[in-house]
C-alpha positions in Angstrom: -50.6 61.5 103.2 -52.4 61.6 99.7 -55.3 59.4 100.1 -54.9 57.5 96.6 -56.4 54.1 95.8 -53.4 51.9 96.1 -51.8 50.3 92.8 -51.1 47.2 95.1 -53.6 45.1 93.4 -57.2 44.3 95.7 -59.4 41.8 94.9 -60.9 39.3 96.8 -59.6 35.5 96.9 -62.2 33.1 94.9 -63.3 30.4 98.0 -61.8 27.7 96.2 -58.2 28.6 96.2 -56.7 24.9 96.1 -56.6 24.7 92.5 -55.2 20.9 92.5 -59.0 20.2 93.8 -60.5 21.1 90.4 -57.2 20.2 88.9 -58.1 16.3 88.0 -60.5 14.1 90.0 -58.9 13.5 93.4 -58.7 9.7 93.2 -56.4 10.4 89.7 -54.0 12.9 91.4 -51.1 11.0 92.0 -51.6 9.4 88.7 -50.9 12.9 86.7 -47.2 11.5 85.9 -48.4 8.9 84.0 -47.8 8.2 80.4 -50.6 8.3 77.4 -49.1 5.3 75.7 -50.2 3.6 79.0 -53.5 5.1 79.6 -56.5 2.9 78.4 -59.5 4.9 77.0 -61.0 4.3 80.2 -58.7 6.1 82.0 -58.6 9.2 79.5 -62.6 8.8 79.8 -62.6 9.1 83.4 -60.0 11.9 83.5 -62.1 14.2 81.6 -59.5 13.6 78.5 -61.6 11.4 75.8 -64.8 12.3 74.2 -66.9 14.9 75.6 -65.4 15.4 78.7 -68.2 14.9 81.5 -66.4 15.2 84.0 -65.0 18.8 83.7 -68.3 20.0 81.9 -66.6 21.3 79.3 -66.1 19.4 75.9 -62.2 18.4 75.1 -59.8 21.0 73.7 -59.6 19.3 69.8 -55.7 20.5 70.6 -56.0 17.2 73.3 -58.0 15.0 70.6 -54.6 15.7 68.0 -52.4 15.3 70.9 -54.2 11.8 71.8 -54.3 11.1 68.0 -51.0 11.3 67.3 -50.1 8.8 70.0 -52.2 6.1 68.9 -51.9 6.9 64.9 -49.1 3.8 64.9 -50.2 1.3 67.9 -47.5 -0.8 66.6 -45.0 1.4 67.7 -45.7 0.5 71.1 -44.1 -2.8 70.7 -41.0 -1.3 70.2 -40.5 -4.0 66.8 -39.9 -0.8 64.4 -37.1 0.2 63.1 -38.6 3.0 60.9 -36.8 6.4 62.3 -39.7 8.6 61.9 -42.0 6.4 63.9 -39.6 6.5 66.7 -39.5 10.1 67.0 -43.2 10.0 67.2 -42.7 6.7 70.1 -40.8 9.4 71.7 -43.3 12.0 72.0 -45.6 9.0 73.0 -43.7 8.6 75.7 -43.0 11.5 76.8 -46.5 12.8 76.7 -47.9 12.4 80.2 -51.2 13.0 81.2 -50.8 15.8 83.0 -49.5 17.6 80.0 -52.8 16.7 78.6 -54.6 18.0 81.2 -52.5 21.3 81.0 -53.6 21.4 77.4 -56.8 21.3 78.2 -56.8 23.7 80.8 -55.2 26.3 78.8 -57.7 26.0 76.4 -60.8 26.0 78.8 -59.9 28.1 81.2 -62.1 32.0 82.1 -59.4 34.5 80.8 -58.0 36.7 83.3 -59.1 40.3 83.7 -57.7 42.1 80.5 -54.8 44.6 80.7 -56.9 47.3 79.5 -60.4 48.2 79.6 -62.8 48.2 76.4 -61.9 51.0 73.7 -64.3 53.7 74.2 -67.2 53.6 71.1 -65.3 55.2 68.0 -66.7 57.8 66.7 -66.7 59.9 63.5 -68.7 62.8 65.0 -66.3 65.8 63.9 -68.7 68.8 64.0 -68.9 70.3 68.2 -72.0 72.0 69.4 -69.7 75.0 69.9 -66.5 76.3 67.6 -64.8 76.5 70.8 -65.5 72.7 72.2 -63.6 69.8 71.0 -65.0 67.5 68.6 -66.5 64.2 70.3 -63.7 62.5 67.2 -61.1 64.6 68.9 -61.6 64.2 72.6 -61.9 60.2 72.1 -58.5 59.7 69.5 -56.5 63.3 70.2 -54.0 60.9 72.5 -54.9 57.7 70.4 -51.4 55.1 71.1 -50.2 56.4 73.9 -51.6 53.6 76.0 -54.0 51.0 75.1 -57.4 53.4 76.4 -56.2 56.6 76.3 -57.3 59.3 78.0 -60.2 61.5 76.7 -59.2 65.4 75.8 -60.9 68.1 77.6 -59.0 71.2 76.4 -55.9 72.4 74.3 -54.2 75.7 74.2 -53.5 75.3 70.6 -57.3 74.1 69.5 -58.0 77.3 67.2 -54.6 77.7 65.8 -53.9 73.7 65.3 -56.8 71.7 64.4 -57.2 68.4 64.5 -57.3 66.5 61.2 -60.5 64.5 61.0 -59.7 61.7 58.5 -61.9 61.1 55.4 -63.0 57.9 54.3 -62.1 57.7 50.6 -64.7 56.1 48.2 -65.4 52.4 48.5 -62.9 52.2 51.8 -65.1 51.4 55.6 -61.8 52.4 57.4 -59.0 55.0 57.7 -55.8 54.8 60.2 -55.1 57.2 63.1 -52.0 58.6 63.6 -50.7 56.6 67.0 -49.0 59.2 69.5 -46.1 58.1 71.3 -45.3 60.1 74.9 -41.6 61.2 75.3 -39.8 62.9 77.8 -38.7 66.7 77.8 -34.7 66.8 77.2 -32.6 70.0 76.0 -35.4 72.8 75.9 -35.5 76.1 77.5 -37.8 74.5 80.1 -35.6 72.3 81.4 -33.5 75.1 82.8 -36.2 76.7 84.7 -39.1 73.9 85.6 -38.3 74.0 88.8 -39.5 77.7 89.0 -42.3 77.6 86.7 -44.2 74.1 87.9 -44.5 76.4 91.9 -45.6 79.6 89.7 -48.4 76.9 88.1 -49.4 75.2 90.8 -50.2 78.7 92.5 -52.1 79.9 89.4 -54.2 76.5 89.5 -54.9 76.7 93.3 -55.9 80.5 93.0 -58.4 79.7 90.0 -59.8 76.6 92.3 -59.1 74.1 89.6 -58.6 70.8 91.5 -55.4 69.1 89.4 -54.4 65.8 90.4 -51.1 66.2 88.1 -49.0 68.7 86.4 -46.2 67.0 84.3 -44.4 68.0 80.8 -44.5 65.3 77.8 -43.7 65.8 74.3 -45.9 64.0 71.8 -44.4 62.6 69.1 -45.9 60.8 65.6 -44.6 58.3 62.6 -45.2 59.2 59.1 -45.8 56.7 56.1 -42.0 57.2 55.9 -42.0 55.7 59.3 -39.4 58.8 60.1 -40.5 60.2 63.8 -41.9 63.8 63.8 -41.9 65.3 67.8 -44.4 67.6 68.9 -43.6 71.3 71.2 -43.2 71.0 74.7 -46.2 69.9 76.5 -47.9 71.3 79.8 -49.8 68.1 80.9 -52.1 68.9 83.3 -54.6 66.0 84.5 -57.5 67.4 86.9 -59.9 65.5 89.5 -62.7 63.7 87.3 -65.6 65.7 87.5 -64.1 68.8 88.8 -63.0 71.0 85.8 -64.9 72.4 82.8 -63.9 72.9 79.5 -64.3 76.8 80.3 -62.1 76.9 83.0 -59.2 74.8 81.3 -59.7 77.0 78.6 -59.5 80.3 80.5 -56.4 79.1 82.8 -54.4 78.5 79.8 -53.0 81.8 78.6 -51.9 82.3 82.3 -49.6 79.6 82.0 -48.5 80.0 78.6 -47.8 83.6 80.2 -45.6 82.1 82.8 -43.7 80.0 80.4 -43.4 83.2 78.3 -41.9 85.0 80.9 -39.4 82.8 81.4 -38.3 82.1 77.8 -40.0 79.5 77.0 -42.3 79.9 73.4 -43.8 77.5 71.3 -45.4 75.5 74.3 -49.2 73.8 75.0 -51.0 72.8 77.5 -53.0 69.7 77.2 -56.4 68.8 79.8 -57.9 65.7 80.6 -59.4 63.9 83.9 -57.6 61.5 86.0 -57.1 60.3 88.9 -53.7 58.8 90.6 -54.1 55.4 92.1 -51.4 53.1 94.0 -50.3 50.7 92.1 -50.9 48.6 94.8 -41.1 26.5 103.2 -38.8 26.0 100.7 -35.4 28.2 99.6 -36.8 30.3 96.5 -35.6 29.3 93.4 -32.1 30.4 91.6 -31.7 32.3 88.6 -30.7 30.9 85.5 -29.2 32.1 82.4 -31.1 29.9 80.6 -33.4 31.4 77.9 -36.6 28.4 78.0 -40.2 28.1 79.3 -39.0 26.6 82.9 -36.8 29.7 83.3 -40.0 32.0 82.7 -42.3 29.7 84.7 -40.3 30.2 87.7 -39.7 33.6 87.8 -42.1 34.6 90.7 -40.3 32.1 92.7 -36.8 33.1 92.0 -34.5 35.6 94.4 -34.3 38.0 90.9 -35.5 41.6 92.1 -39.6 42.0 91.0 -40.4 39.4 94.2 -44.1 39.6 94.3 -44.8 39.8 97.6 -48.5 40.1 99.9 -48.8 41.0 103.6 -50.3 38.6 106.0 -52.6 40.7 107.6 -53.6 42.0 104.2 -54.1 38.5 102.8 -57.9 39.0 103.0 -57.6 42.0 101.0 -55.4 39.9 98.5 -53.2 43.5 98.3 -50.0 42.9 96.2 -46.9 44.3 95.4 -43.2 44.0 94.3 -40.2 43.7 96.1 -38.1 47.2 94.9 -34.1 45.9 95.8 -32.0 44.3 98.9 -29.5 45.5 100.9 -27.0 44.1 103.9 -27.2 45.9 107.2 -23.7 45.1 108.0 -23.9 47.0 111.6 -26.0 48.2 113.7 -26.8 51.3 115.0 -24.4 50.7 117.8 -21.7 49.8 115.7 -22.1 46.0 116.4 -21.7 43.9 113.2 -24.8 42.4 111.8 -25.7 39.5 109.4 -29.1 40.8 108.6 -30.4 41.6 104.8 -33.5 43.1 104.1 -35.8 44.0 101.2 -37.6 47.4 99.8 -40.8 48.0 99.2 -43.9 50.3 99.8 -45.3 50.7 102.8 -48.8 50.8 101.5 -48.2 46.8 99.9 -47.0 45.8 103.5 -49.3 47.6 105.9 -52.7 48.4 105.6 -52.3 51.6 108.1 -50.5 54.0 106.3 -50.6 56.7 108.6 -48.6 55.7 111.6 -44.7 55.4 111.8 -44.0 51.5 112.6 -40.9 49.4 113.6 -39.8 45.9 114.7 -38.9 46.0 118.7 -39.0 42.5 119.0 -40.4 43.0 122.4 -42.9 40.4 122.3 -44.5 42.3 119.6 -45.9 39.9 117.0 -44.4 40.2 113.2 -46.1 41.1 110.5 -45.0 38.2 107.9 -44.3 39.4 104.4 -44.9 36.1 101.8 -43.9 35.6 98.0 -47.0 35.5 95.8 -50.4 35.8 97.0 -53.1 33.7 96.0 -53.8 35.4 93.3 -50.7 36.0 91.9 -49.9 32.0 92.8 -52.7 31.0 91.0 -51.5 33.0 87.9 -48.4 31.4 88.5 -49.3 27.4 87.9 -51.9 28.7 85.0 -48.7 30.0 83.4 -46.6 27.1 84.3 -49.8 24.5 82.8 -49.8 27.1 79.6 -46.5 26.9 79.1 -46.5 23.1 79.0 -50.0 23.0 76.5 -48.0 25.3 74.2 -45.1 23.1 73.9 -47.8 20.2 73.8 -48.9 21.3 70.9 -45.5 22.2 69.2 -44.1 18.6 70.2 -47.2 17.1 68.2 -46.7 19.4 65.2 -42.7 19.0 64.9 -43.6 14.9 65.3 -45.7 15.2 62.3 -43.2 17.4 60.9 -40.4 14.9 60.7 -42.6 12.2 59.6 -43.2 13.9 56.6 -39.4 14.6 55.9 -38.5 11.4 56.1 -41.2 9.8 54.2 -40.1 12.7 51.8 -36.5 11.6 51.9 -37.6 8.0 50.7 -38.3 9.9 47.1 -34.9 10.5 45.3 -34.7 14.5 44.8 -31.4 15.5 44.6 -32.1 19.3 44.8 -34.1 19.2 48.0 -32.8 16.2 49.8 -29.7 19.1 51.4 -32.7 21.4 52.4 -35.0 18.2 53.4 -32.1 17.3 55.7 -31.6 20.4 57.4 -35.0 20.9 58.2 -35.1 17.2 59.8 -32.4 18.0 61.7 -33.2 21.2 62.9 -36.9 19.9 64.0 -35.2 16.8 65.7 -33.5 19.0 67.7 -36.0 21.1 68.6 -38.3 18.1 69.3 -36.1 16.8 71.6 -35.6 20.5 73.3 -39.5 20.5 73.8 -39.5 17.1 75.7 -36.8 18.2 78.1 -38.8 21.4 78.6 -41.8 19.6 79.8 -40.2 17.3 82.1 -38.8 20.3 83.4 -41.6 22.3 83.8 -43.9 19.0 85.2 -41.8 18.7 87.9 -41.7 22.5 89.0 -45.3 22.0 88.4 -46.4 19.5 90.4 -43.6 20.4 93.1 -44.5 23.8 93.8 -48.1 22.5 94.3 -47.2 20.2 96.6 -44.6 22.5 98.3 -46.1 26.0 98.2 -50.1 25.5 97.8 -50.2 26.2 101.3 -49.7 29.8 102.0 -48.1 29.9 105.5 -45.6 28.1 103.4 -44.6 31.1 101.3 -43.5 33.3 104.4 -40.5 34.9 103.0 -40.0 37.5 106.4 -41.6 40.2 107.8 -41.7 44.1 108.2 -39.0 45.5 110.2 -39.3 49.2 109.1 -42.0 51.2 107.6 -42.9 54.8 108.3 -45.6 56.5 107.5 -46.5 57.4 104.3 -45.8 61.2 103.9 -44.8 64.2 101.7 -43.9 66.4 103.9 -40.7 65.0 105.1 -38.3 67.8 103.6 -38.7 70.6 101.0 -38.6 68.2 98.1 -41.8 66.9 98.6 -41.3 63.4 97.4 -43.3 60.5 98.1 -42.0 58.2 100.7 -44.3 55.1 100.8 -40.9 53.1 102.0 -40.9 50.0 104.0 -38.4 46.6 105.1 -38.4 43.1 105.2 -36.2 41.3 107.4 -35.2 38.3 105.0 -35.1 34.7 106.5 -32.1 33.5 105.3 -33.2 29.9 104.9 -35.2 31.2 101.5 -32.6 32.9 100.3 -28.5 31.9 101.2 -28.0 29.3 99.1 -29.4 31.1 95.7 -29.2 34.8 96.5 -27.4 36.7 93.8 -27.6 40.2 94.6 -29.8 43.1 93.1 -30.1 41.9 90.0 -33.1 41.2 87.5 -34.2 39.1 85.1 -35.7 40.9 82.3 -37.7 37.3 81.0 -37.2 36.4 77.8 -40.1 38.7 76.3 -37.3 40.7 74.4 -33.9 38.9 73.2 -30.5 41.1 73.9 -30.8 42.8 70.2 -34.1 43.8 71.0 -33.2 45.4 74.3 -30.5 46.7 73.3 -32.2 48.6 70.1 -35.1 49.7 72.9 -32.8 51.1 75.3 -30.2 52.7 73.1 -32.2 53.6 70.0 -30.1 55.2 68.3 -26.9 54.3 66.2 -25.0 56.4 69.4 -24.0 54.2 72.8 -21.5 56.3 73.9 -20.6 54.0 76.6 -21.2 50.9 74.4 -23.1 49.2 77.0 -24.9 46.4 75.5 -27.3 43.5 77.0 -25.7 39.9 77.2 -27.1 36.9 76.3 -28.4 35.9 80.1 -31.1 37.9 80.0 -29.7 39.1 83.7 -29.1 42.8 84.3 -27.0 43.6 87.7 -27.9 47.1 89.2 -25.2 48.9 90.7 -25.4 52.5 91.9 -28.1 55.5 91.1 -29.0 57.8 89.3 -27.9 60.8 91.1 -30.5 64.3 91.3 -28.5 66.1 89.0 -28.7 63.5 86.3 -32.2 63.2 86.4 -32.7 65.8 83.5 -29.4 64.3 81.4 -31.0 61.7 78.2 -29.7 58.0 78.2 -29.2 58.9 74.5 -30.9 59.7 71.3 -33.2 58.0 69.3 -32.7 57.3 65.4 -33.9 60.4 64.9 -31.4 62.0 67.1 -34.2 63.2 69.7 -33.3 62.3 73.2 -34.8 60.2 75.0 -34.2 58.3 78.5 -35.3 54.7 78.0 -36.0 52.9 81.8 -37.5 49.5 82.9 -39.0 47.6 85.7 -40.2 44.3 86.6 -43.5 43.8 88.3 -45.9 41.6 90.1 -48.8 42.4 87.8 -46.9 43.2 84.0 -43.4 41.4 84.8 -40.3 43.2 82.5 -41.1 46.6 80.7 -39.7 49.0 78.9 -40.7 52.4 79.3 -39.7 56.3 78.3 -38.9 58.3 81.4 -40.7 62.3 81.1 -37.0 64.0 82.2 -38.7 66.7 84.4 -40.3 65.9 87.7 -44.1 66.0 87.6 -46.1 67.7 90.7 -49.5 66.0 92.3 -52.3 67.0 94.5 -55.1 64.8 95.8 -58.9 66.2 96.4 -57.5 67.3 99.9 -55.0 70.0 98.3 -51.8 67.7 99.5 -49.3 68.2 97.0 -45.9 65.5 96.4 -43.8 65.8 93.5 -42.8 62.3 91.4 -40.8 61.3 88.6 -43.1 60.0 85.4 -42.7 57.3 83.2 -44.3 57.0 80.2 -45.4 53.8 78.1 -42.7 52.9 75.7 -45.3 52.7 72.3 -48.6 51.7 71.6 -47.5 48.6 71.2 -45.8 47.7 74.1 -48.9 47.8 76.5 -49.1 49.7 80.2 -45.1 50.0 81.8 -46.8 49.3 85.5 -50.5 48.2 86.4 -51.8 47.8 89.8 -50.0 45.2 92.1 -46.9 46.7 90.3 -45.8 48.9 93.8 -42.6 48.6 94.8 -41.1 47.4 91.6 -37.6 49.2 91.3 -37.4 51.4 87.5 -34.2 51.0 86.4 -31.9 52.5 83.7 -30.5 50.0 80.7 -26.6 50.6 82.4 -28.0 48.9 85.6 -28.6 52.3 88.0 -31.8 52.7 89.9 -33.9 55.5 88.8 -37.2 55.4 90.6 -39.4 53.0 93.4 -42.6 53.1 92.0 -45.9 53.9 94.0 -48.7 54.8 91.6 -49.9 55.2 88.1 -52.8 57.0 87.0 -54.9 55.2 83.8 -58.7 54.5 82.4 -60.1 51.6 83.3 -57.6 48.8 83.0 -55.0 50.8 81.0 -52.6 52.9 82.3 -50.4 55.7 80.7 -48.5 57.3 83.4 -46.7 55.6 86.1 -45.1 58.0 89.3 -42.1 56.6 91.8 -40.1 58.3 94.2 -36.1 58.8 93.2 -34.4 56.2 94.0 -31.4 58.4 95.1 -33.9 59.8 98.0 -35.2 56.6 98.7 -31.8 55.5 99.9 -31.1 58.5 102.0 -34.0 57.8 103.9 -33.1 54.0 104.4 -29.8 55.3 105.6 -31.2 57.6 108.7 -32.6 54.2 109.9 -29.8 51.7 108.3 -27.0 54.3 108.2 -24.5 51.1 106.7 -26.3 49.6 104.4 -24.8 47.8 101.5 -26.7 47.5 98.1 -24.0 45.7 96.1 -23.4 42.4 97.8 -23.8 39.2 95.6 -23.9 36.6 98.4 -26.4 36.1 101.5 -23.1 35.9 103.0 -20.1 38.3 102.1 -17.5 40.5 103.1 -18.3 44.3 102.6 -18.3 46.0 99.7 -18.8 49.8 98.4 -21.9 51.4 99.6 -24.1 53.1 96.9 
């Protein structure tokens, strides 16, 4: 078993977890439903909500002052004697505005920011003169990968460095900066190497273990670039080769190179480069859950973590310590037994190394008065993030319910003045803003009673106990000549969180990206030829795999007509993400010499940030027609970013669940259901 550093996410658990505590004063908690209009100033005073704030040691958010403000700009209103239509709409939002939507305004603005998604861009550098002709330029070894994640790695070596070198820009007169060409990483499709990778990555391998160079991975990538013209221009055929940091000169990446651009040679295959850098893989380690709605508002998103939706983050008890995360991959029935007796059970997939913290032994539920090992959704962490997203959610539509109040005071005061030419646009724009007004206020009652319920209901975290492991081998790469990863484990469901909402394996991709947008992401190009689109619901169903031979086939083309294979996957740590899958399977060895072979996904662009981060493991990458592709396990990155994620084939992964659940059924849609066809 590779030792890697697990992607499920480890960080200790702050020792004051009960966030209500610090949420407002205790004596004032079960006054957060409570209405401004009938808050004195004492009471806004003593909740930390009226001039500077004492009580939270932080001054008041000015976004709470307008809020406040606005309420009390017409005390007359309260009276309810006016019959002036724009006052009511702002009555409205007076009484709707409650003070814990204050205090979630507040909070939002207040609050320490969570770690960042990536770590501090390295110090930019114009330096373009080595201390050698053969060394790379301290420009080029920062920016030669610039977009291709959000801290990209640093260059060691390129076969091509004589022959291609790298433009330094030139700052022209009067100008302080110039723009670097962003990179975008794409798969290998339809090249001479796709025919015979699975020769040449052993022939590699061997050349890199007989020189003693320590790799930690050996993957293919094309690199490809945006002109002015904004028309894509993709790079030769890539040898990627990442090596243990610290371990590998620039001399001896340089001198391996024309071996393997022999080997390639050999076999066909001209025109290639390889590429160096350092890197090291890392794991990316009560009450019924909510149902899934088809809905596209902020309570939808709010809920998410709590829904039955595939991306369940999900923490071990006996790691709960450790405060190790992860992501449920997909669900399947049992149906029978290994004795052929008919069973109700349904279970969940995920990594072994997110629900055990011993890796190395083989373990399975007798039920023998063994204790279980209880698998709950969201750990403390990832529950905290959830009710600082929920309280977010509610200041941001605080804030838009103030502005579209004033809005529509101003258009009808503007209607009052006869101007026949903008009175038909004036109207629409009232309209439209009443509409959305009122939208906003059904939002927030929403999401203040998910709020406050799922504190009162799920704080606790014994409360959040979803199951517990049933199944988990030991992680290995050695269980047949493939040498994939299998970091595999199983939840035995209790029904009671899920029978009443359970829908099936199917995700909710969030409302990050509407249906055009995922639709132009996935199928790029103006070529669908099975003219699957994305639906409004924002729900994708997976059915089936993709199979080992159709690993290497595209999803499609881009508008360029390169292809490309466009995947997803929805996490504990990054939620829904789009990224590009590399087409040929990459090969890994840790600082032992154990070597597993993975499939690669790449980040979609440089602006779409890191496709998995750690507490990501688990989460199941999926194709845009609904097939599984990959369970992903690690990622390898620089410092917070990430730009290379590695699963195990999905296909794989279910003939190993089969030698222990030999009738599982992936395709059921109810807790409860008559069979259906196996995957």
């Amino acid at each position: 078993m590779p030792p890697h550093k697990y992607w499920a996410q480890l960080q200790h658990v702050p020792s004051q977890t009960a966030l209500a505590s610090t949420f407002l004063p205790l004596e004032m908690e079960e006054n957060m439903s409570r209405r401004v209009v009938d808050l004195s100033n004492d009471d806004l005073a003593n909740a930390g909500l009226l001039g500077d704030g004492e009580c939270f040691a932080n001054r008041v958010s000015w976004r709470v002052n307008e809020a406040v403000e606005a309420v009390r700009a017409h005390p007359e209103l309260l009276s309810g004697k006016s019959l002036d239509l724009s006052m009511r709409f702002l009555t409205a939002l007076c009484l709707e505005l409650t003070l814990l939507m204050l205090e979630c305004q507040n909070l939002a603005s207040r609050r320490p920011d969570d770690p960042p998604h990536w770590a501090p861009f390295s110090q930019i550098s114009s330096a373009s003169d080595p201390v050698d002709p053969h060394l790379v330029s301290e420009f080029e070894r920062i920016h030669y990968w610039h977009g291709i994640s959000l801290d990209p790695p640093e260059l060691l070596y390129r076969s091509d460095l004589e022959s291609n070198p790298y433009p330094v820009p030139v700052l022209a007169p009067g100008t302080h900066w110039f723009a670097i060409p962003a990179k975008t990483a794409e798969g290998v499709f339809e090249t001479p190497l796709n025919a015979v990778w699975h020769l040449v990555a052993p022939m590699i391998v061997a050349l890199l273990k007989k020189r003693r160079i320590k790799y930690s991975a050996l993957k293919t990538a094309r690199f490809s670039t945006r002109g002015e013209d904004r028309k894509k221009t993709l790079g030769p055929i890539v040898i990627w080769i990442a090596t243990h940091p610290n371990t590998t000169s620039f001399e001896s990446a340089r001198d391996a190179s024309p071996d393997i651009l022999h080997i390639l040679k050999e076999h066909k295959v001209e025109g290639a480069v390889v590429e160096w850098y350092e890197g090291s893989v890392e794991k990316l380690s009560g009450e019924p859950l909510f149902r899934v709605t088809k809905k596209p508002n902020a309570p939808r998103q709010a809920r998410r973590p709590l829904t039955v939706a595939l991306g369940v983050p999900i923490a071990a008890k006996e790691r709960q310590h450790e405060d190790a995360r992860g992501t449920i991959s997909f669900f399947f029935h049992e149906t029978q037994s290994k004795n052929g007796q008919p069973s109700p059970r349904v279970l969940a997939v995920s990594n072994k190394h997110v629900l055990q913290a011993d890796v190395t032994t083989d373990y399975k539920f007798t039920g023998r008065g063994r204790p279980r090992q209880y698998i709950r959704v969201c750990g403390e962490r990832r529950f905290e993030r959830f009710l600082d997203d929920a309280r977010g959610l509610i200041a941001a539509n605080v804030a838009r319910a103030v502005q579209l109040a004033q809005d529509i005071v101003q258009l009808e005061e503007g209607l009052k003045i006869e101007n026949l030419e903008e009175t038909e646009d004036d109207e629409d724009d009232l309209g439209l803003a009443k509409g959305n007004l009122k939208r906003l206020e059904k939002e927030n009652r929403e999401l203040q009673v998910l709020l406050t319920e799922t504190e009162d209901r799920w704080n606790d975290i014994a409360r959040r106990t979803i199951g517990f492991v049933d199944w988990a081998p030991s992680i290995s790469i050695d269980v047949d000549s493939h040498n994939y990863t299998r970091d595999i484990g199983t939840i035995e469901l209790n029904p009671q969180r899920f029978k009443d909402n359970f829908i099936g394996n199917v995700v909710d991709l969030g409302n990050r990206f509407d249906s055009c947008q995922l639709n132009t992401m996935f199928y790029p190009g103006k070529t669908n030829p099975d003219g699957i689109k994305f639906d409004s619901s924002g729900l994708l169903a997976i059915r089936g795999v993709v199979e080992h031979k159709q690993m290497v086939t595209p999803s499609g083309v881009d508008e360029n007509g390169i292809p490309v294979f466009i995947v997803g996957k929805d996490g504990n740590s990054t939620d829904f993400t789009v990224g590009r899958y590399s087409g040929l399977e990459a090969h890994l060895c840790d600082l032992s010499g154990k070597r597993s072979v993975e499939m690669a996904v790449y980040n979609y662009d440089k602006q779409s940030g890191n496709f998995s981060e750690k507490g990501d493991s688990g989460a199941l990458i999926f194709t845009g027609d609904g097939r599984m592709l990959a369970v992903l396990h690690s990622g390898m990155g620089k410092g917070f970013s990430s730009h290379v994620s590695y699963g195990t084939p999905a296909w794989w992964v279910i003939e190993q669940l089969k030698t222990r659940y030999p009738h599982a059924d992936f395709n059921r849609t109810t807790f409860f259901d008559q069979p259906t066809a196996h995957v």
